[in-house]
RODO-2510 file (C-alpha; in nm, 4 decimals, decimal comma):
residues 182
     n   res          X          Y          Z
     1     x    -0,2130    -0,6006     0,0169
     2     x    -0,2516    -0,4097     0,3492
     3     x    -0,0219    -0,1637     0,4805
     4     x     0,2003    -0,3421     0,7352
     5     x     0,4830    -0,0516     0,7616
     6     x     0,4699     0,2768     0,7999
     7     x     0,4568     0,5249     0,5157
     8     x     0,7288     0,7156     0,4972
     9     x     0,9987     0,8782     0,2458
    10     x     1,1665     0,5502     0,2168
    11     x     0,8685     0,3648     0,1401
    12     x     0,5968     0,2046     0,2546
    13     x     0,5621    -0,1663     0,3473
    14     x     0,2652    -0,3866     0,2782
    15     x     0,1618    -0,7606     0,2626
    16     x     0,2212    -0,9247    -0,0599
    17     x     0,1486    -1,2838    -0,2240
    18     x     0,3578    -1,4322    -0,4765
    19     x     0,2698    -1,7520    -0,6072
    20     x    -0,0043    -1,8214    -0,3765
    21     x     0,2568    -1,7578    -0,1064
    22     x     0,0760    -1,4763     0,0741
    23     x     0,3951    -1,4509     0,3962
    24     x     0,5757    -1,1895     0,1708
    25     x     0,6080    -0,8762     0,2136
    26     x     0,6687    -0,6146    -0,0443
    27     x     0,8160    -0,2400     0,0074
    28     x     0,7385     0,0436    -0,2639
    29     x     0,9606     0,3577    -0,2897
    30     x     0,7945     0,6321    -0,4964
    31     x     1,0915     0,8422    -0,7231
    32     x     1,1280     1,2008    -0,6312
    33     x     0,9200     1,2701    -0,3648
    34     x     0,9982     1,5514    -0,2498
    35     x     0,8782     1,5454     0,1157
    36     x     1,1848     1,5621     0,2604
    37     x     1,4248     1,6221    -0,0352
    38     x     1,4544     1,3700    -0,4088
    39     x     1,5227     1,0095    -0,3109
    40     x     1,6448     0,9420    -0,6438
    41     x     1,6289     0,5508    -0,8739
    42     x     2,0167     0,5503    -0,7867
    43     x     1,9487     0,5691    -0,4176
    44     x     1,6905     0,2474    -0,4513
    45     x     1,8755     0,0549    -0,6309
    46     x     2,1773     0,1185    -0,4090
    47     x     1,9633     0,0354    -0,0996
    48     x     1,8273    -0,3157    -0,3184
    49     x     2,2166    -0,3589    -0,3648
    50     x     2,3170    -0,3113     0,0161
    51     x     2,0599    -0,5298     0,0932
    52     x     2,0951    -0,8322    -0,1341
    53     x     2,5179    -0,8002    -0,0210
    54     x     2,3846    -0,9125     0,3580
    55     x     2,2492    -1,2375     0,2686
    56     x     2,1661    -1,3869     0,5878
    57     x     2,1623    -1,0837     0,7972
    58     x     1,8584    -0,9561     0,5529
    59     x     1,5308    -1,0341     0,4539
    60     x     1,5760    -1,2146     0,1609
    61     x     1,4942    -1,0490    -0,1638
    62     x     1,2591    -1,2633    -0,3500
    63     x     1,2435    -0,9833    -0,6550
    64     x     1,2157    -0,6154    -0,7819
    65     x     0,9984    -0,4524    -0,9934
    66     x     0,9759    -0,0565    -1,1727
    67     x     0,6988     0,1239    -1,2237
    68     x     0,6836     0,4315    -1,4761
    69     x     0,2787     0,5586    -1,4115
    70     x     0,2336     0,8770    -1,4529
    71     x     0,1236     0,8845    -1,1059
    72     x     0,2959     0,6182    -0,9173
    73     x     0,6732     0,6385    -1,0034
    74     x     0,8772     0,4511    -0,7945
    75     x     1,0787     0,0730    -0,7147
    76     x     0,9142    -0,1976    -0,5434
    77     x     1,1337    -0,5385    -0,3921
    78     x     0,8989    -0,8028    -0,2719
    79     x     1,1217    -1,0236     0,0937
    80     x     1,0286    -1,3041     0,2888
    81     x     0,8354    -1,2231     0,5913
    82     x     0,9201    -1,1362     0,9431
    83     x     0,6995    -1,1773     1,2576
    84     x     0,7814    -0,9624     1,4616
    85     x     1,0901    -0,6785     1,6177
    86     x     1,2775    -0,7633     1,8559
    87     x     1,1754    -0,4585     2,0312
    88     x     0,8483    -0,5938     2,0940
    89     x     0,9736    -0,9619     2,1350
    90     x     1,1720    -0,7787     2,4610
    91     x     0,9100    -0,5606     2,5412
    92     x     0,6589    -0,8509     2,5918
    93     x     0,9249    -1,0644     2,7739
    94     x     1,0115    -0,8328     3,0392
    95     x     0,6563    -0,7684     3,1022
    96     x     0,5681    -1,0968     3,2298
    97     x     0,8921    -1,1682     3,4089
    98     x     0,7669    -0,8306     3,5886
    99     x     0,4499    -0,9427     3,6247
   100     x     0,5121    -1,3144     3,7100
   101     x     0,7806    -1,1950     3,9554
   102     x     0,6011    -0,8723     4,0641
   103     x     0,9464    -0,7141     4,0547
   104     x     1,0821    -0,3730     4,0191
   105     x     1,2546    -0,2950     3,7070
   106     x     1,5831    -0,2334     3,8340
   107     x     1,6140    -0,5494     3,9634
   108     x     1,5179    -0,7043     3,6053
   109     x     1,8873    -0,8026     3,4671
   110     x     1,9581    -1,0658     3,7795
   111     x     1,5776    -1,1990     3,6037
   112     x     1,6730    -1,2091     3,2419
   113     x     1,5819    -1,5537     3,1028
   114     x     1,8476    -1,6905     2,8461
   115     x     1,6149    -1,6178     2,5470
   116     x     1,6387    -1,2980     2,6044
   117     x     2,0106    -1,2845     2,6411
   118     x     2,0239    -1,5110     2,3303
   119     x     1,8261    -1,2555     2,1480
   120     x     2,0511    -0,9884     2,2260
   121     x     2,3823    -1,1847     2,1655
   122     x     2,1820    -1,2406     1,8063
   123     x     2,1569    -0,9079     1,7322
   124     x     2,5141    -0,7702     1,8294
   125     x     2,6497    -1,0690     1,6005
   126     x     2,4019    -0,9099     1,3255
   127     x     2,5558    -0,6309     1,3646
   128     x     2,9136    -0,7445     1,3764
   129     x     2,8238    -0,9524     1,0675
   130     x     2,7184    -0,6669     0,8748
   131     x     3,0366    -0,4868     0,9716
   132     x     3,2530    -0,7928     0,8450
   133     x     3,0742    -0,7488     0,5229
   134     x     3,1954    -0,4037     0,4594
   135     x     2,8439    -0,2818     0,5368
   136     x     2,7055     0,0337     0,7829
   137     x     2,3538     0,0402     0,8337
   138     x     2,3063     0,4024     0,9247
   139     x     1,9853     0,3219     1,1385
   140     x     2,0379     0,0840     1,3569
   141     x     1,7436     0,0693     1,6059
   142     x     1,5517    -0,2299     1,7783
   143     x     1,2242    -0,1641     1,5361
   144     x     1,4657    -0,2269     1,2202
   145     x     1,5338    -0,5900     1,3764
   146     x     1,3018    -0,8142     1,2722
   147     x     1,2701    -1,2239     1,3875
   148     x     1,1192    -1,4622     1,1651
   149     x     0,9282    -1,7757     1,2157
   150     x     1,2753    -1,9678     1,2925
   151     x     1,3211    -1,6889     1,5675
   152     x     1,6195    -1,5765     1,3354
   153     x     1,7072    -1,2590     1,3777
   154     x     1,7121    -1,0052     1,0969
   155     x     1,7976    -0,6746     1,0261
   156     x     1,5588    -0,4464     0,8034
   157     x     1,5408    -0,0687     0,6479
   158     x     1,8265    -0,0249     0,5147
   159     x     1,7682     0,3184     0,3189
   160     x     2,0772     0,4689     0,5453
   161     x     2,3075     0,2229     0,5292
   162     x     2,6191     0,1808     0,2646
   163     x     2,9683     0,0386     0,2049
   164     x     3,2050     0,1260     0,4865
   165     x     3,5275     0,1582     0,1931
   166     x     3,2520     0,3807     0,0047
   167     x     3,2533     0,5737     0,2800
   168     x     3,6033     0,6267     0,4162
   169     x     3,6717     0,6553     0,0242
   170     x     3,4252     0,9638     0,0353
   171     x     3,4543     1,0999     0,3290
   172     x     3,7817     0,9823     0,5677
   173     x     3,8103     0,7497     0,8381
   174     x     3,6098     0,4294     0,9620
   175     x     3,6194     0,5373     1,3552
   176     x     3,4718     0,9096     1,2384
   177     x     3,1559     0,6943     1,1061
   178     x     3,0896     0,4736     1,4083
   179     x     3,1036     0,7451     1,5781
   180     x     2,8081     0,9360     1,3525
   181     x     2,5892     0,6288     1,3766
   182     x     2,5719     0,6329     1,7762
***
């Protein structure tokens, strides 16, 4: 399929079909590239893991695959497609209340329709959700929220994220990694 995400370390994101079902996506993560340092089958599967624990909050995984070529090592996980980030959902919104309204944008919060403030509310209680599931994201950023058809909110990328009792396990105390993820 197409590239639909960017390539990066952590993968790159294209369309996929499954079943005749071409609305999937489907995210490959090459083994030990070493642009930035080894991102390792451990570290996949862990992310796969993270991901499949926020059921709801997450794309839903729809399957995984390994591939051992010589020349294209690496995990795949096919989801269920997203439209479109909230960032851009916003981003268009405030545009044509600006427009329609021919306002200055510090007088845009007395402006802000309820969907907008809906959105938002959807996205803290995302966030709180993941939380109450003993997860940290670890990049937490308006792109990585994604809204499907529904206009459900949900949260994506979740290379950098983990267990919050892994963590405090590992490495001390809960408030010391809130603090590292602002």
């Amino acid at each position: 399929g197409d590239i639909i995400g960017e390539e990066s370390v952590y993968g790159t994101v294209y369309e996929a079909c499954i079943n005749d079902d071409c609305e999937n996506v489907f995210k490959y993560i090459p083994i030990d590239w070493s642009q930035t340092g080894i991102i390792t089958e451990k570290m996949i599967l862990y992310e796969i893991k993270i991901q499949k624990k926020a059921v709801g909050i997450a794309p839903k995984i729809l399957g995984t695959w390994k591939c051992n070529d010589e020349k294209n090592k690496g995990i795949g996980f096919a989801m269920e497609s997203l439209v479109n980030t909230v960032f851009k959902v916003i981003e268009n919104e405030v545009r044509k209340i600006m427009k329609n309204n021919k306002i200055k944008s510090s007088n845009l919060k007395n402006l802000m329709p309820q969907k907008l403030k809906n959105l938002i509310d959807e996205v803290l209680k995302k966030i709180k959700m993941l939380h109450d599931k003993d997860i940290f994201h670890g990049d937490a950023h308006l792109n990585n929220f994604m809204i499907d058809k529904k206009f459900n909110v949900k949260i994506i990328d979740y290379g950098k994220s983990g267990l919050i009792t892994d963590y405090i396990y590992s490495f001390g105390n809960k408030n010391q990694l809130y603090s590292m993820q602002n």
